[in-house]
N, C-alpha and C positions, 0 to 999 in steps of 0.2 A: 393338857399341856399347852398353855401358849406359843404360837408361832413368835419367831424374830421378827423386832421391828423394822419392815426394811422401808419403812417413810424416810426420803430425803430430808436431810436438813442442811436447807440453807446457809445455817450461820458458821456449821462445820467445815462445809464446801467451801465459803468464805472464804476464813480464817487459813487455812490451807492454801489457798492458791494467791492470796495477799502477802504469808508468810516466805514464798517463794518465790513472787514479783519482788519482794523488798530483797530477798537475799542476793538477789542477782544484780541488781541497783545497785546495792551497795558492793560488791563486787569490783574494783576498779578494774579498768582496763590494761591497765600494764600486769599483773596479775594474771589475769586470762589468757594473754598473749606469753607470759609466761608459763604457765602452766600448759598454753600450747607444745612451745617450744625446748618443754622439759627444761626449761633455766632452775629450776627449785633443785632438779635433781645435777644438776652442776656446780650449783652453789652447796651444796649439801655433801657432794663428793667434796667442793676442795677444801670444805670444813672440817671436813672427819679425817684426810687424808693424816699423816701423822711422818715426822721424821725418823728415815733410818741410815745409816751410816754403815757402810759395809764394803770392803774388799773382795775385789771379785780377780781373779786371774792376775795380782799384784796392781790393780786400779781402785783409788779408792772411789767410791760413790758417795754422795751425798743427796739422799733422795726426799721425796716427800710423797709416800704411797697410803694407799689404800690398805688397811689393817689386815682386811680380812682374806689381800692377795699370798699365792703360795710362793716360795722361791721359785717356781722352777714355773710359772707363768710372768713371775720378775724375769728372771730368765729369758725365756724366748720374747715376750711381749712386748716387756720394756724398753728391755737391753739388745735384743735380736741375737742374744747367743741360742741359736738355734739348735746345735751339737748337744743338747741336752733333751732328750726325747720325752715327749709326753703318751705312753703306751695305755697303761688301765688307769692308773687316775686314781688307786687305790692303794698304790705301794706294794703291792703283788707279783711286779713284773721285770722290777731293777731297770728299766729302761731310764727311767730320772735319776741315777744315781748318780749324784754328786761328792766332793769331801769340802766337809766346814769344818774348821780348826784340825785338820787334818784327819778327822774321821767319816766316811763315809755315811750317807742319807739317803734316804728317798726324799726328792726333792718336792713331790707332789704333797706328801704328809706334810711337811712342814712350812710354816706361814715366815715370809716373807722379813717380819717386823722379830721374828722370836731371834734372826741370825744379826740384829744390829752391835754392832761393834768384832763381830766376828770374820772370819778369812774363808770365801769359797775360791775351791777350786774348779772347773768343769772340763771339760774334753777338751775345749780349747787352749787351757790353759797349762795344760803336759806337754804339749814339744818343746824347743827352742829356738824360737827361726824357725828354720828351714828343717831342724834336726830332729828328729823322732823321739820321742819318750822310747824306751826298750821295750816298753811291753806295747807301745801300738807297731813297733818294726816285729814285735815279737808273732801278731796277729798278723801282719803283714808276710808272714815267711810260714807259718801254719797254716792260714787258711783260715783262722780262726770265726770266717764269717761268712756269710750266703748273702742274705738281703741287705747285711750290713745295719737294719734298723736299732737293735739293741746292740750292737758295736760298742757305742760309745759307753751305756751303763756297762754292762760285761768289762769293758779296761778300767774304769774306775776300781769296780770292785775287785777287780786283779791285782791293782797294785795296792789298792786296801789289804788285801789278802795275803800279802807278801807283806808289810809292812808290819800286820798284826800278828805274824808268825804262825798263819795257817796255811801255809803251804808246802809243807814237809814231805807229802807222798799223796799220791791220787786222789786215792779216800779223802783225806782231810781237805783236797781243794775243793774235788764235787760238794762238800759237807757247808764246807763258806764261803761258795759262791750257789748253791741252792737257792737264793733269794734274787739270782737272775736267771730269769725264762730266754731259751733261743727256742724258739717256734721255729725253725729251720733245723734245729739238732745239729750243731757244731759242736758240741760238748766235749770230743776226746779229742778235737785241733786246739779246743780255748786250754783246755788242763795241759797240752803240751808245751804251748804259747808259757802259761805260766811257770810250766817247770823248766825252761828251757829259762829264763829267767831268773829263777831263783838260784836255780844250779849255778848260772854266769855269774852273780854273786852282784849284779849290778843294783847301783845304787838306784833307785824309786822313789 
């Protein structure tokens, strides 16, 4: 069996290290210094960015984002409505729960661009002034909360839950609010909150 040739060759060596003087030469410098200072990748965001149009808490927006951002990093990021929590990032936890065209979301599932021409509501945008929505005075007189971190998803989908007529008796509230976690275990002050509500006949 013949050994590998391992005789240098010059003109390979060459060719190689001439191919890579040249590439760099020709390289301009404005280029370089971009590609320092990551300009490619800003020009390249404001390229792809893309128009969306969207009502948020009866404000309209008129934005130019990034396709691939979620509402609820529009949300806090953009916007600074912060009241919108970011918990597991999976949609598992109801902490992002928001309502678009008046049905509740997990704001984390969903992108940003899919809600244009459509109406978000978020935790901020349930009082009046100074005046309480009824179900956050409602959580407000139960207790309905410990750390307060999922607060704000847990009222969303309260008065989701009340709206879509799942809240007739206990059972059926634990049943359609299940897709919001309290890691603290408030659970039978939030179902009181909502039945004390719904029982009040108040409008949501």
């Amino acid at each position: 069996m013949e050994k590998e040739n391992a005789t240098p060759n010059p003109r390979r060596d060459f060719l190689k290290k001439s191919s890579l003087i040249t590439a760099v030469a020709l390289t301009p410098a404005a280029a370089i210094k971009a590609a320092d200072n990551q300009l490619d990748e800003r020009i390249a965001q404001a390229i792809e960015n893309v128009p969306c149009s969207i009502e948020i808490n009866g404000t309209k927006h008129n934005l130019k984002i990034d396709p691939r951002i979620t509402l609820l990093d529009l949300l806090r990021e953009r916007l600074h409505l912060t009241g919108t929590k970011k918990g597991c990032d999976y949609g598992q936890c109801g902490a992002c729960t928001v309502h678009v065209d008046g049905q509740r979301v997990n704001s984390c599932l969903t992108l940003a661009v899919m809600n244009d021409g459509k109406k978000v509501t978020t935790i901020e945008g349930l009082a009046t002034g100074e005046q309480l929505h009824p179900m956050q005075a409602a959580f407000l007189k139960h207790d309905g909360f410990q750390c307060g971190y999922c607060t704000p998803g847990q009222i969303m989908s309260a008065v989701a839950c009340i709206r879509e007529g799942h809240a007739d008796n206990e059972d059926e509230i634990r049943e359609f609010m299940s897709g919001n976690i309290c890691r603290c275990g408030a659970y039978p002050n939030i179902v009181a909150a909502i039945q004390e509500v719904k029982k009040g006949g108040k409008n949501v």
